[in-house]
N, C-alpha and C positions, 0 to 999 in steps of 0.2 A: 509256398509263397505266403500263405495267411501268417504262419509262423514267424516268417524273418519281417513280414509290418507289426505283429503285434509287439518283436523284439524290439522292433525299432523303435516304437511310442513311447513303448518303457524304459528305452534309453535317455530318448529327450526329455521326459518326465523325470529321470532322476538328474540329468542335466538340469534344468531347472533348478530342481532341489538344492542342488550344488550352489548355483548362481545367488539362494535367494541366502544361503547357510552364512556365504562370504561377506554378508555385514553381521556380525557375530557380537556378541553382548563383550568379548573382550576388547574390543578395538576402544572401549570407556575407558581404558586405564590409558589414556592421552590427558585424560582431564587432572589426571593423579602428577603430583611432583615426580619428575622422573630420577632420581637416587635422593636419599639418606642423607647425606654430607653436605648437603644447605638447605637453606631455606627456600620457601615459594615465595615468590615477588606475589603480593594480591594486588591486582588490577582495580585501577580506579574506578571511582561508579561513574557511570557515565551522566550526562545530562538529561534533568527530566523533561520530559516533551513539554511545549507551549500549551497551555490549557487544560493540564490532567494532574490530578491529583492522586498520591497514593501513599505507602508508608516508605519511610526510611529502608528498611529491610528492601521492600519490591525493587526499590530503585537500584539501588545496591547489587542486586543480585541479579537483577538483568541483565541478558548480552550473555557474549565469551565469560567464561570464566578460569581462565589459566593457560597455560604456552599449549603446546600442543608438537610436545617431540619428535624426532622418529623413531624411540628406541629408550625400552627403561630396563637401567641395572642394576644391581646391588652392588656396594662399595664394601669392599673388605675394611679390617682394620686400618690407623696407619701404621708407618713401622716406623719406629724410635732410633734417636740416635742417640746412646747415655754418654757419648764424649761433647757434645754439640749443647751450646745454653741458646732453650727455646726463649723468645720473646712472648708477649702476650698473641700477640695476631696469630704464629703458628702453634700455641698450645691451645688456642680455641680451634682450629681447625683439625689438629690431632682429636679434638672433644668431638667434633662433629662427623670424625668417622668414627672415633671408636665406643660412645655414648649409647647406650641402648634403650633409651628415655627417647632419642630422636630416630632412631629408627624402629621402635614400635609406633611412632606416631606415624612416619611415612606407611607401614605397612596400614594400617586405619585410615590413612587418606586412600591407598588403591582399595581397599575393600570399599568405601565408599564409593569411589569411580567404579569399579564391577558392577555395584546397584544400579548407579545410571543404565549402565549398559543390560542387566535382565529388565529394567519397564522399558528403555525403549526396543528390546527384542520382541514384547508384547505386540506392537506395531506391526511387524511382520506376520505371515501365516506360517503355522504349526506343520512341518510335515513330518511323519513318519510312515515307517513301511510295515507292516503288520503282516501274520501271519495263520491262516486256521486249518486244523487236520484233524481227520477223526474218523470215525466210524459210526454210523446209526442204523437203530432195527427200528422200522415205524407201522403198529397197525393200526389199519383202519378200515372203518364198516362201508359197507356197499348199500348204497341204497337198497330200500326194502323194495321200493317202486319194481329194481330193476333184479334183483337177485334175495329175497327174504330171508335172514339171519347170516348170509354170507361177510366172508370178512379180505380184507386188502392187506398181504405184507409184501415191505418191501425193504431192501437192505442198499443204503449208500456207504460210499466212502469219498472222503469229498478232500483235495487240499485248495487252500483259498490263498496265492499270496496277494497284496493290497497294498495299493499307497495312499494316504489319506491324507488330505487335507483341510485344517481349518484355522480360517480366517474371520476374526471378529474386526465386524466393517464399524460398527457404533456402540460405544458403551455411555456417551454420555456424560464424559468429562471423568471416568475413572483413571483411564492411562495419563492423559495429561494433568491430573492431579497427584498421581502417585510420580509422576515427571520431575514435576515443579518440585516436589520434599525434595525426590533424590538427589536432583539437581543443587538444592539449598544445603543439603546435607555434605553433600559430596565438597562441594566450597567450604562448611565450616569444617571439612575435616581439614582441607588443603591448610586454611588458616590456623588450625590448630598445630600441624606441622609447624608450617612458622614460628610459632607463638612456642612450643617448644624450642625449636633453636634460637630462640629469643631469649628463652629462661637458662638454657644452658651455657649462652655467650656472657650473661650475668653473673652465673653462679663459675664461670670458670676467672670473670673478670673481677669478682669479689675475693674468690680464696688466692688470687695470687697480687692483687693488691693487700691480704691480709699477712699474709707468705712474708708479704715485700715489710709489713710491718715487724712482724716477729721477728727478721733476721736485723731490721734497725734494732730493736729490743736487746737483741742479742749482741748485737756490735758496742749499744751503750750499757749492755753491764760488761763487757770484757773490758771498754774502758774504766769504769767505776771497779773492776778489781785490780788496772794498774795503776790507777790512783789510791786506791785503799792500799798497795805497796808502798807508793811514793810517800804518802804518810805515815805508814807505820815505819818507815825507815828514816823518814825524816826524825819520828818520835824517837827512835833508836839513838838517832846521833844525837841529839837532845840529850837524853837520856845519858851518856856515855859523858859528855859533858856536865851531868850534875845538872841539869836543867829541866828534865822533865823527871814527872812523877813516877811511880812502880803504877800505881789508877792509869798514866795516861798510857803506859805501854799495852794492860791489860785492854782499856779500849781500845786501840789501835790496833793491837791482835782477832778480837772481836769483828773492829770495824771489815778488815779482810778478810774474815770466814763470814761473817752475814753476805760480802761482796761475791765472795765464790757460789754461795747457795743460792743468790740471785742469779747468777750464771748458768750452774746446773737449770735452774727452774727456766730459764730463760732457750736454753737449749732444747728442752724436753717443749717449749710449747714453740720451738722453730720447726720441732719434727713435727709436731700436730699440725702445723697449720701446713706442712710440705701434702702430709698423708690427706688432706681435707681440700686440696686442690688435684692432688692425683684422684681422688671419688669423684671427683666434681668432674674429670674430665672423662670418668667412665672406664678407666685405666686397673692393671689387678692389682692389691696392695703393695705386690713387691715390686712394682716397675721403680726402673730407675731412669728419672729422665734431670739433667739440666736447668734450670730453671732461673732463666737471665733479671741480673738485678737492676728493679725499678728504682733506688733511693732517687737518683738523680731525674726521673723524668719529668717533664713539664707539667706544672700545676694545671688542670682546666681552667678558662675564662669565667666571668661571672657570669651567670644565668641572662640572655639577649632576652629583652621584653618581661611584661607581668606576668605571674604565673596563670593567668585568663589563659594569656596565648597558649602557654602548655598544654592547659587542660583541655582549649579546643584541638591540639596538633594530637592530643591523645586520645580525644570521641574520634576522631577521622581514622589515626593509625594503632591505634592497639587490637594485638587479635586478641584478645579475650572479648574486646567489644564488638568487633567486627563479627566474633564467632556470635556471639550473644546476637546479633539483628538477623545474621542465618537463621538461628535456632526458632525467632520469630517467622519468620517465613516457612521454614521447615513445618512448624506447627500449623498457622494457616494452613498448609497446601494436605495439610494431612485432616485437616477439620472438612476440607472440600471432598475428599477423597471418601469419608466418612457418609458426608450428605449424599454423593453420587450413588452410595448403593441403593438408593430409592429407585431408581433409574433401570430400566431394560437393556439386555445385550440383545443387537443382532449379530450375527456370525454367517456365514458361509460355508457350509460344509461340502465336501465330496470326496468321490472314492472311487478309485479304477482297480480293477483286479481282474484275474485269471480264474476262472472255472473249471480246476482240474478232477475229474474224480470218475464214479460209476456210479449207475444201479441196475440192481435186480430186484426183477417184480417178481412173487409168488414162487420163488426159487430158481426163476432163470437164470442165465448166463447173463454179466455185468454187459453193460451197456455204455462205452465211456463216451465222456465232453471233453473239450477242452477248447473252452471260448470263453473271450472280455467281456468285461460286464462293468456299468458303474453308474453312478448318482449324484446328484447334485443338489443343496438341499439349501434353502435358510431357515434359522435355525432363532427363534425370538424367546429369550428367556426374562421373566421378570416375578420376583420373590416378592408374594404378598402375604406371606407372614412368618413369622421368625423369633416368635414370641418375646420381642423387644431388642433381641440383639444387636440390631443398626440403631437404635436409639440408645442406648447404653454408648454404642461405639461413637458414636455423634457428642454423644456428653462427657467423655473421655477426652476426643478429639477436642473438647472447646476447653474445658480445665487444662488440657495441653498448651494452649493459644496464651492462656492466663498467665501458667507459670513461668511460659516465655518471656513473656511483658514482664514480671514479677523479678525474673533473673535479669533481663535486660535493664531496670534500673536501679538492683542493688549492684551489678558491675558499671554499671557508670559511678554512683555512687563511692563505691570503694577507690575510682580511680580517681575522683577530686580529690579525696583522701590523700592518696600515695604520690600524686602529684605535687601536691601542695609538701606534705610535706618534706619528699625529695630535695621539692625549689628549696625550702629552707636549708635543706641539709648540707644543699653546695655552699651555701653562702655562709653557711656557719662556720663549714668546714673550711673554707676560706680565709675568714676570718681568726679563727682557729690557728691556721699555719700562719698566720703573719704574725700573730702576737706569740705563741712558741718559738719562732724564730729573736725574734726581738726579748725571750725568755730565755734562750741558752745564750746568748749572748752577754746577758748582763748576767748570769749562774755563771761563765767561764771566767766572766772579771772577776767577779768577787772571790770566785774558786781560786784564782792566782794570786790575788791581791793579801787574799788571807792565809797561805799558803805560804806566800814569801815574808808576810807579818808572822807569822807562824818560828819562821825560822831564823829571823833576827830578835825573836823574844817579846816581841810588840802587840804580840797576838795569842789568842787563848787558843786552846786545841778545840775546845767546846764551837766557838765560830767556823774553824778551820771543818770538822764535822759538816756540822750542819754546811756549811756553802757546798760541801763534797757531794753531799745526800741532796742536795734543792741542786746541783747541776747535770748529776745522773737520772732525776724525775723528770727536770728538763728537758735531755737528751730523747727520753724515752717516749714522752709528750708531741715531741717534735713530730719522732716518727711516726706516731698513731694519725697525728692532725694531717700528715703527708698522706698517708693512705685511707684516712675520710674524706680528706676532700675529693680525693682518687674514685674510691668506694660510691662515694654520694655523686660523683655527675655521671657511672658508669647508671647508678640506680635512676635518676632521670630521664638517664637516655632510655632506660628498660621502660620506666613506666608510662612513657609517652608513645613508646611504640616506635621509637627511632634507635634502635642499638642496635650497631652490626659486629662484624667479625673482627674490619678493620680498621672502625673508631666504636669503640666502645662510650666513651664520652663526648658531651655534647660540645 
């Protein structure tokens, strides 16, 4: 009977265990983006309380901080279709599975959320089951009182199994400061997530608005080599006629092998910039994918409001900033964490175990036990010296706090910067296309006008040249100015912290 209660204790004792195991430091990977293949939404900071004062960072990073799944998975690649022309929206989204820039970043956001979850498993008490066997021979003397030079042996054998417990009830602001980082941390990784599929929605919207320019490029030198025909043929009939020179044929032959070499050269940089948007989207050199043409898309608007507004709508939404006021907090909570080792743990200890074993005294026949035993203990520990080491680690801690501040406003800094001159960009680029528009326009006149002067004799071949050469730089101007203005409000929208998947531009 003794037996089946002591069985029983040990049963509910490791019930217990069980009970306490099942809030487990993994259930943190809730706070982590739950797949690869988008971005984390960062939750606004919420409102600071009436009457309290703190930094930017604390407000920010208080509360919730991200969804809270049921279930995180890993996204394969995607799979291509090389008969199908991708638009921009699904060859970002092709980037955002197959990109390995944005899925080492999600794996850094769950290792971050795991941290969470080992400080606050701190929280809980420690159990394990433990184990001790062995053998001992012990002499010892007999009082002289009772027996003079006499001596005691005795021989055990003991197994001990043991479930231990310990629980730290106060440290004193270590856990909830090594909390607070985790916690800071664990959010600038999420944001940093983001902030990568941020950079990759850019760079995949950059090389195929560049794509989109090199195949203009190409489209106006194939016309400048059928124009470079149309002339050297015209020169021919000229020619045939007694009207043009042996010079002007030999230019005119010229003219259409410089036209073909611009072609060639124009070809080889349509492959470059294909190959420089397939890298960008994480894809392997030899993919062959579609890639649907932008000439015709619609220009962005002008820039809505001063560039102020931007540059405020970018301290609020860029995660490189947002990361940047984590990193301030993060620090703080680590400079505390630092201070607290001054500070005493109390703990909780105990131990139940089984006393299995024997002895023999003086060579008798073993004598066995087998009975519960156990303790219950607190346990007050406090380090009073450490030959500097908690102040070294304090002054670490505080150059940390510094270089936070120190990083926190050369990325502000850098984003007035890139703001500003983004704003410009759109509107240069803007600018830009409407006067290259209103440039081939008046190149295709004169291109015709001299052309048909050309061939009623009224015209010099020297004019007819040149209007060819100023309508093909035209052509090819146009295109570039089409895909800067394209280029430049994709890059405003990045640097403000507002670019998505499926408006790239503002």
């Amino acid at each position: 009977m003794r037996h089946r209660n002591q069985s029983a204790a040990f049963g509910k004792a490791s019930l217990a265990a069980l009970l306490l195991l099942g809030a487990c430091a993994t259930d943190a990977l809730d706070r982590a983006p739950p797949e690869p293949s988008a971005g984390w939404t960062i939750a606004p900071p919420p409102p600071a309380s009436p009457g309290t004062t703190g930094s930017l960072a604390a407000s920010l990073l208080a509360g919730p901080i991200g969804p809270q799944p049921a279930s995180a998975s890993r996204a394969g690649d995607a799979v291509v279709d090389p008969n199908r022309p991708y638009g921009l929206a699904e060859l970002i989204d092709i980037a955002q599975r197959s990109n390995p820039e944005t899925r080492g970043a999600w794996e850094r956001a769950r290792q971050a959320a795991l941290a969470v979850g080992l400080v606050e498993a701190e929280y809980l008490p420690e159990i394990s089951a433990e184990a001790l066997a062995g053998y001992q021979h012990v002499t010892l003397p007999i009082p002289p009182s009772l027996v003079p030079g006499a001596k005691f042996t005795a021989q055990s054998v003991e197994f001990l199994p043991a479930l231990t417990v310990k629980w730290l009830l106060f440290d004193f602001g270590r856990r909830s400061s090594a909390e607070k980082a985790a916690i800071a941390e664990s959010f600038t990784a999420n944001v940093g997530f983001t902030g990568a599929h941020q950079r990759l929605i850019f760079a995949v919207s950059r090389d195929y608005f560049g794509l989109g320019a090199a195949r203009g490029r190409l489209r106006a030198a194939e016309e400048a080599v059928r124009n470079a025909r149309v002339v050297e043929d015209t020169v021919r009939d000229r020619n045939a006629n007694g009207l043009a020179t042996v010079v002007e044929m030999a230019q005119a032959a010229r003219q259409t092998a410089e036209a073909r070499f611009n072609l060639a050269r124009s070809t080889g940089a349509e492959h470059s910039a294909y190959q420089a948007l397939v890298a960008s989207m994480g894809l392997a050199p030899g993919a062959v994918i579609k890639v649907a043409d932008n000439s015709s898309q619609a220009l962005p608007v002008a820039p809505a409001g001063t560039v102020d507004k931007f540059v405020d709508d970018a301290m609020a939404n860029r995660p490189d900033v947002i990361a940047a006021l984590g990193k301030v907090r993060a620090a703080e909570a680590k400079l505390d964490l630092a201070r607290a080792a001054y500070n005493p743990t109390v703990a909780l200890v105990g131990q139940g175990f089984q006393n299995i074993g024997g002895l023999s005294a003086q060579g008798s026949r073993y004598y066995s036990i087998n009975d519960p035993g156990g303790n219950i203990m607190l346990q007050l520990s406090w380090p009073l010296f450490d030959a500097g080491a908690r102040d070294a680690k304090v002054g670490i801690a505080r150059s940390a706090v510094a270089a936070a501040h120190d990083e926190l406003d050369q990325t502000r800094n850098v984003t007035v910067k890139q703001v500003a001159d983004a704003y410009d960009a759109v509107n240069t680029g803007l600018a830009e296309h409407e006067a290259a528009v209103a440039l081939v326009a008046a190149a295709r006149t004169a291109y015709d006008a001299a052309l048909d002067a050309y061939r009623h004799g009224v015209g010099t071949y020297t004019d007819l040249v040149n209007d060819e050469t100023s309508l093909t730089r035209a052509q090819a101007e146009l295109e570039d100015a089409h895909a800067d203005a394209l280029t430049a409000a994709a890059e405003l929208a990045f640097v403000t912290g507002a670019i998505t998947a499926t408006q790239p531009s503002p």
